[in-house]
C-alpha positions as CSV (number, residue, x, y, z in Angstrom):
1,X,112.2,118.1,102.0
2,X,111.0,115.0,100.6
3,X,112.2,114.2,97.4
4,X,111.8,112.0,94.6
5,X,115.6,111.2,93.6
6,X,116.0,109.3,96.6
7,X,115.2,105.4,97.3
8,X,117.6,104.0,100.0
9,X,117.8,100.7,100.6
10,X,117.9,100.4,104.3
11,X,119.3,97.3,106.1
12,X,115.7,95.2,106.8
13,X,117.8,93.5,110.1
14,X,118.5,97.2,111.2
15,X,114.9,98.3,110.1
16,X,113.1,95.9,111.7
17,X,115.2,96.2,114.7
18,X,113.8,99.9,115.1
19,X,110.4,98.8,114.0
20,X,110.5,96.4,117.2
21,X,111.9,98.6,119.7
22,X,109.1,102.0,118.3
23,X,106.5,101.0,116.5
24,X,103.3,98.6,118.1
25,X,100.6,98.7,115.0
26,X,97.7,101.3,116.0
27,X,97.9,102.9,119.2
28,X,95.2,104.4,121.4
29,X,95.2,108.5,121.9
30,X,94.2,107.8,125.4
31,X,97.2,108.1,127.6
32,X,99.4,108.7,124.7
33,X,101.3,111.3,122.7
34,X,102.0,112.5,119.1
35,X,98.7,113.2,118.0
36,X,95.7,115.7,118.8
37,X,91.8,115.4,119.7
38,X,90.4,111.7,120.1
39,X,91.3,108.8,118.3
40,X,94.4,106.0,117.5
41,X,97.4,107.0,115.5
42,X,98.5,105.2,112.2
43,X,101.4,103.7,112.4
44,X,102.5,104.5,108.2
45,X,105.0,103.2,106.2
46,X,106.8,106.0,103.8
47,X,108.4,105.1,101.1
48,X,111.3,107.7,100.3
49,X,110.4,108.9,96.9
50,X,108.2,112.0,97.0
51,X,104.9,110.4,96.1
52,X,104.4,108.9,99.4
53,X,105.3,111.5,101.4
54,X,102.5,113.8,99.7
55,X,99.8,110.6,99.6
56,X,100.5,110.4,103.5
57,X,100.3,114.8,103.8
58,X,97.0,114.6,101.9
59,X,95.6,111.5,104.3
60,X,96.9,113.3,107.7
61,X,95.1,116.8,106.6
62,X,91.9,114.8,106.0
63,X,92.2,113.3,109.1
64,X,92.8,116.3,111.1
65,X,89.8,117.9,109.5
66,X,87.3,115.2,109.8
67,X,88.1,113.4,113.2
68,X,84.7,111.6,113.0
69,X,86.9,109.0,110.8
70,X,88.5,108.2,114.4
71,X,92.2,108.9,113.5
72,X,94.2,111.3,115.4
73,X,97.4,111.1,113.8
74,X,99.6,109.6,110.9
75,X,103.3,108.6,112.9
76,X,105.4,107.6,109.7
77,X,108.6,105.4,109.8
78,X,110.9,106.0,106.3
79,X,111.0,102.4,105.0
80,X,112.1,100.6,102.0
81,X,109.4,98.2,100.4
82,X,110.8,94.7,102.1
83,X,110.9,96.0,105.6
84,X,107.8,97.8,105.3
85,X,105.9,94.5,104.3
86,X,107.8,92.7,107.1
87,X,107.2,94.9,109.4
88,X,103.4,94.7,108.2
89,X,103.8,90.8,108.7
90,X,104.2,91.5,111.8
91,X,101.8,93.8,112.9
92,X,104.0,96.8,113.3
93,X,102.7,98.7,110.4
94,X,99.0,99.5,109.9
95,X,99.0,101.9,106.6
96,X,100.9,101.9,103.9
97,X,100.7,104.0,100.1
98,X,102.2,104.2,97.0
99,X,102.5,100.3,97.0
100,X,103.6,99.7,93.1
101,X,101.9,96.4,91.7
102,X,102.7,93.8,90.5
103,X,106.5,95.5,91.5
104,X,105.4,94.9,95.3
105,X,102.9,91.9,94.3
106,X,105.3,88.9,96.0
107,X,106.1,90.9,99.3
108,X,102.2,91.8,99.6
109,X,101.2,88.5,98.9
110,X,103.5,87.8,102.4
111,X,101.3,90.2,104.5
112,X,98.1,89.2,102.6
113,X,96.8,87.6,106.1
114,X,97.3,90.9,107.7
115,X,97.0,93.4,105.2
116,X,94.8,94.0,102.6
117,X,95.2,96.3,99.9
118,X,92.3,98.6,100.1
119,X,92.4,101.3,96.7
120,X,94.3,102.0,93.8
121,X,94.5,105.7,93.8
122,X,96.1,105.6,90.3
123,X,96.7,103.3,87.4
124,X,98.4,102.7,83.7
125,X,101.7,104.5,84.7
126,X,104.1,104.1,82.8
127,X,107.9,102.8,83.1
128,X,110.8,101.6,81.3
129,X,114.2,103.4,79.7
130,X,114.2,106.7,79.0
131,X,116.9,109.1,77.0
132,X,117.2,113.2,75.7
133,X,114.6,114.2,73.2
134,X,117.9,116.4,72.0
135,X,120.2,112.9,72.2
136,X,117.7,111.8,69.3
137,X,116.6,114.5,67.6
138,X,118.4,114.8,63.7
139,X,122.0,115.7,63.9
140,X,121.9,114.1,67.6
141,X,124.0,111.7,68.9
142,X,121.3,109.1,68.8
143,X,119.9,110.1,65.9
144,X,117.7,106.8,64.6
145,X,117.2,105.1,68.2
146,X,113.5,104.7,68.7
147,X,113.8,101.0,70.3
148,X,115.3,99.5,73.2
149,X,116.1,96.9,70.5
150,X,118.9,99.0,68.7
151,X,120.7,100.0,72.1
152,X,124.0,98.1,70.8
153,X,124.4,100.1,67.7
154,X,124.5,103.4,69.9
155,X,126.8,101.3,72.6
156,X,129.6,103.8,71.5
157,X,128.1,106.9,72.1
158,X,126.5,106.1,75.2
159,X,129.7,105.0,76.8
160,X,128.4,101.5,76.8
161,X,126.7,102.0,80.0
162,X,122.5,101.9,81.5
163,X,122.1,104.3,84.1
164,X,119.9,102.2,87.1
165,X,118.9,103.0,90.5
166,X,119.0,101.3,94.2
167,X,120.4,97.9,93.6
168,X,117.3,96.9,95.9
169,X,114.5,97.7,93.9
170,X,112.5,94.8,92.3
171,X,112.9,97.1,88.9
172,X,116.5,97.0,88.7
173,X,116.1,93.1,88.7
174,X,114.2,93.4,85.5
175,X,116.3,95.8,84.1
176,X,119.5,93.2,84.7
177,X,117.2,90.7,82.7
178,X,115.9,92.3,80.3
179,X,119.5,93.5,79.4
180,X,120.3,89.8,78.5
181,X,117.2,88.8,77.4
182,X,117.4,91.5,74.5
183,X,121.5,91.1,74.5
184,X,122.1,94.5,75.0
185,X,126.3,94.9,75.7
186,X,125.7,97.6,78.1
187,X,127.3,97.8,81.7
188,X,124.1,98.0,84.1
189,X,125.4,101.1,86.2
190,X,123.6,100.4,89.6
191,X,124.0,103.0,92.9
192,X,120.7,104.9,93.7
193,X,118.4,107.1,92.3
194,X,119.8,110.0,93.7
195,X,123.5,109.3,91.5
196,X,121.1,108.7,88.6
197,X,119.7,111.5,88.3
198,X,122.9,113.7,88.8
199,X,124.4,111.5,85.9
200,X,121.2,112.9,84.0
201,X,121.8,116.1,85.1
202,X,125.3,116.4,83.7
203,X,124.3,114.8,80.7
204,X,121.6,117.2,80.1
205,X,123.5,119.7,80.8
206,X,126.3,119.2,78.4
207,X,123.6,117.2,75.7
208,X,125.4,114.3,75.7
209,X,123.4,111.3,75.4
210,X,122.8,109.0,78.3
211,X,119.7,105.8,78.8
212,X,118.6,105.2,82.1
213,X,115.3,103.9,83.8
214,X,112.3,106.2,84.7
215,X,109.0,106.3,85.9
216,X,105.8,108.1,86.2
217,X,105.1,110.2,88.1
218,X,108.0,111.8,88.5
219,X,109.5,115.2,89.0
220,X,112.4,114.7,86.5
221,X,109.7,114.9,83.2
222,X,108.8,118.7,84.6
223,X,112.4,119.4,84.6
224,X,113.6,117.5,81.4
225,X,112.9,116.5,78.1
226,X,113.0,112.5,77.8
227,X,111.9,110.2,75.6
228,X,110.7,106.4,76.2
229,X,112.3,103.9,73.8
230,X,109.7,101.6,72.6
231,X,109.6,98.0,73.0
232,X,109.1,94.9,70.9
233,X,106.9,93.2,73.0
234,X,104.3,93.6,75.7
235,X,105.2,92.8,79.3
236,X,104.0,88.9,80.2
237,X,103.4,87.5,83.2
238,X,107.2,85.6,84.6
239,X,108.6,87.4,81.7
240,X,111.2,88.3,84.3
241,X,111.3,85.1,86.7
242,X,110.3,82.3,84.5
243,X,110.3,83.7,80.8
244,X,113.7,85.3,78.8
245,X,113.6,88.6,80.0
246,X,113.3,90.6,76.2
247,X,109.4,92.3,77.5
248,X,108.3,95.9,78.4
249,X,108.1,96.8,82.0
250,X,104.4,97.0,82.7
251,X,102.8,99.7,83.8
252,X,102.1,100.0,86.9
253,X,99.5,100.9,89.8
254,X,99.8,102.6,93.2
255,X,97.9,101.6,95.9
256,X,96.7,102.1,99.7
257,X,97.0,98.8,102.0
258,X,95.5,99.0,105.3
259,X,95.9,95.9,108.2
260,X,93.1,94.4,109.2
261,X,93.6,96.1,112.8
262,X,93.2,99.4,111.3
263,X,90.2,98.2,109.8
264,X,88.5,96.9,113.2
265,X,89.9,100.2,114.7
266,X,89.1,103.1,112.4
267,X,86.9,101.5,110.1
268,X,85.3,105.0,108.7
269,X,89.2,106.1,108.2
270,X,89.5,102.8,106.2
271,X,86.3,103.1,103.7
272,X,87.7,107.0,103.1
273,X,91.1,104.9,101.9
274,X,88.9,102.8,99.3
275,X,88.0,106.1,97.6
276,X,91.0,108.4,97.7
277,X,92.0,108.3,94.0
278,X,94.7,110.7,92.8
279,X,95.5,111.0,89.2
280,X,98.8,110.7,87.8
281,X,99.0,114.1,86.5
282,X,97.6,115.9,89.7
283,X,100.5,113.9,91.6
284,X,103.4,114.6,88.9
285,X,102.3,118.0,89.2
286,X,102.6,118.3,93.0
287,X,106.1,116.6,93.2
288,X,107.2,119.2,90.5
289,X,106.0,121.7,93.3
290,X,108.5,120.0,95.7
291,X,111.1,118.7,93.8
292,X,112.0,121.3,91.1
293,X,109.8,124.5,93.2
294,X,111.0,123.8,96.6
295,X,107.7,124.0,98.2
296,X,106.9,122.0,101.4
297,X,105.4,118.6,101.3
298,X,102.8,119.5,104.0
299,X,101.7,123.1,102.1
300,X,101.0,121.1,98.9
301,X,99.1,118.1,100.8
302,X,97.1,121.0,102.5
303,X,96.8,122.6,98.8
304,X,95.4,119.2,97.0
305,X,93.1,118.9,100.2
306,X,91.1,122.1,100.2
307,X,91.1,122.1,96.5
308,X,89.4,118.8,96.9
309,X,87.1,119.5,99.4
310,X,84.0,118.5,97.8
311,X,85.3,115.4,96.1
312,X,86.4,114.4,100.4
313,X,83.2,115.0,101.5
314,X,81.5,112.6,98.9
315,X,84.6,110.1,99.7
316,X,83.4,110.4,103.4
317,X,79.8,110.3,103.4
C-alpha cells in the first residue's frame, strides 16, 4: 500500500543508474510487454506520498478504458523529485504528477526543453507548521500560541524541538530558514516523514504538545485534530534564497508534466492530461481511504473513475 507518511530520498547516482539500465521514455506496444491492447506505455514518475500513486491509478484506469487516447499502459518508477526531473532531462521519463510549484519550480525549469507542464489538477493548498487543537485549547499546554512568532515562549514545553521531514525535500530548506529568519531556538528535528508522523502519533496519543510541518492534502487531518499557526507575513518571492527567511510557506499547486515525446506520441492522451482536475478535498478524501481505511490504491482510482465518468468523457471529447 501506498502511503502518505513516506518520502524517501533516494540516492539520484543510484536512481539514475536504474533509470539508465530500465527505462527508455515511451515505448512502442508492438513487440513489447507490460501493457495490453494497442498503443506505447508511459514511462511515469511516482512520487512516494500517496497522492501520486492515486493521480497515476486514476490516469491508468482512464487509459485502459478509452484506448482511442493511444496509451496502453502506465510503467511507474518510485522516484524522489530531483531524479525524477533528471531523469526527465534526459528523456527517460515521459509523465510525471503531483509536481508541487513553485516547491519543484527550479528542477522543472531544468527539463523545461523536454518537459512541459501540461495542468494543474489542483491549487491554493495549504502548508506550513502545524500543532494539537488539544495542545492549545484553555488549560492546554500551549494555551495562547496562535503564531509561529511566539514559538520561543512555548520552547519549554515543546522540548525545544520542530518536528521536519526528509532532509531532501525543498520544504525542509525553508523550514531551516525560516527558523532563523524568525529566531526561533528550536532544534529542527530532520529524518523522514514516516518518523514524523510516529513522533505525532505518540504525541497525540499521550496530548502532549508537539509543532511540526504539514501539508494538504493529507491523510493525517482525517486522523487528527491540528491546527495551523498563523504567520506574520505573506510568502515573497526569494523570501527563502535571497530574502531573510521570516515568510509563510506559499501555498502550493499540483501539476501533470508531460515530455514533448509523449506529446508527439499520444497526443489525445496528452490533451485528456490538460483537463484532469482533482480537487483537494476529493484527493484528501481518497488518501484517508488508503492511509487511515486500508483500501487499495487501484480500488479507489477505479472508484474516482467511474464516479467521474461523465466529467472523462467531456475531458476526452
Amino acid at each position: 500500500m501506498l502511503s502518505t507518511t513516506i518520502r524517501p530520498r533516494a540516492s539520484a547516482v543510484a536512481i539514475a543508474a536504474l533509470l539508465t539500465a530500465t527505462v527508455a521514455g515511451c515505448t512502442s506496444e508492438e513487440g513489447g510487454s507490460g501493457g495490453s491492447g494497442d498503443g506505447i506505455t508511459v514511462q511515469a514518475a511516482q512520487f512516494s506520498w500517496t497522492a501520486a500513486g492515486l493521480t497515476n491509478g486514476i490516469l491508468s484506469e482512464i487509459a485502459a478504458d478509452h484506448p482511442e487516447l493511444g496509451v496502453s499502459s502506465l510503467a511507474t518508477t518510485q522516484l524522489d523529485p530531483a531524479a525524477a526531473w533528471a531523469g526527465a532531462q534526459r528523456g527517460d521519463i515521459d509523465l510525471l504528477t503531483e509536481v508541487a510549484l513553485p516547491n519543484q519550480q527550479e528542477l522543472a525549469d531544468s527539463a523545461a526543453e523536454q518537459v512541459e507542464i501540461v495542468s494543474e489538477t489542483y491549487g491554493e493548498a495549504a502548508q506550513g507548521w502545524f500543532v494539537p487543537a488539544y495542545a492549545v485549547e484553555p488549560g492546554g499546554p500551549l494555551e495562547g500560541l496562535t503564531s509561529v512568532t511566539q514559538l520561543n515562549d512555548y520552547a519549554d514545553e515543546l522540548g525545544g524541538k520542530f518536528y521536519d521531514a526528509d532532509p531532501g525535500y525543498i520544504t525542509t530548506e525553508q523550514n531551516a530558514a525560516r527558523l532563523e529568519g524568525y529566531g526561533i531556538n528550536l532544534e529542527q528535528v530532520v529524518s523522514s516523514e514516516a518518523a514524523e508522523l510516529a513522533q505525532l502519533e505518540n504525541s497525540y496519543s499521550r496530548e502532549e504538545p508537539i509543532v511540526l510541518y504539514l501539508y494538504h492534502p493529507h491523510a493525517v487531518f482525517a486522523q487528527y485534530d491540528m491546527v495551523q499557526l498563523e504567520e506574520p507575513t505573506p510568502y515573497t518571492e526569494g523570501c527563502f534564497t535571497t530574502g531573510d527567511g521570516a515568510c509563510a510557506m506559499p501555498s502550493y499547486s499540483a501539476n501533470i508534466a508531460a515530455s514533448n515525446e509523449l506529446a508527439e506520441q499520444a497526443p489525445e492522451f496528452v490533451e485528456l492530461l490538460r483537463d484532469l482536475r482533482i480537487s483537494v478535498e476529493e484527493m484528501e478524501e481518497m488518501q484517508k481511504a488508503v492511509d487511515v481505511d486500508g483500501e487499495d490504491v487501484s480500488t479507489v482510482a477505479r472508484q474516482w473513475v467511474d464516479d467521474h465518468s461523465d466529467e472523462i468523457d467531456e475531458w476526452i471529447g
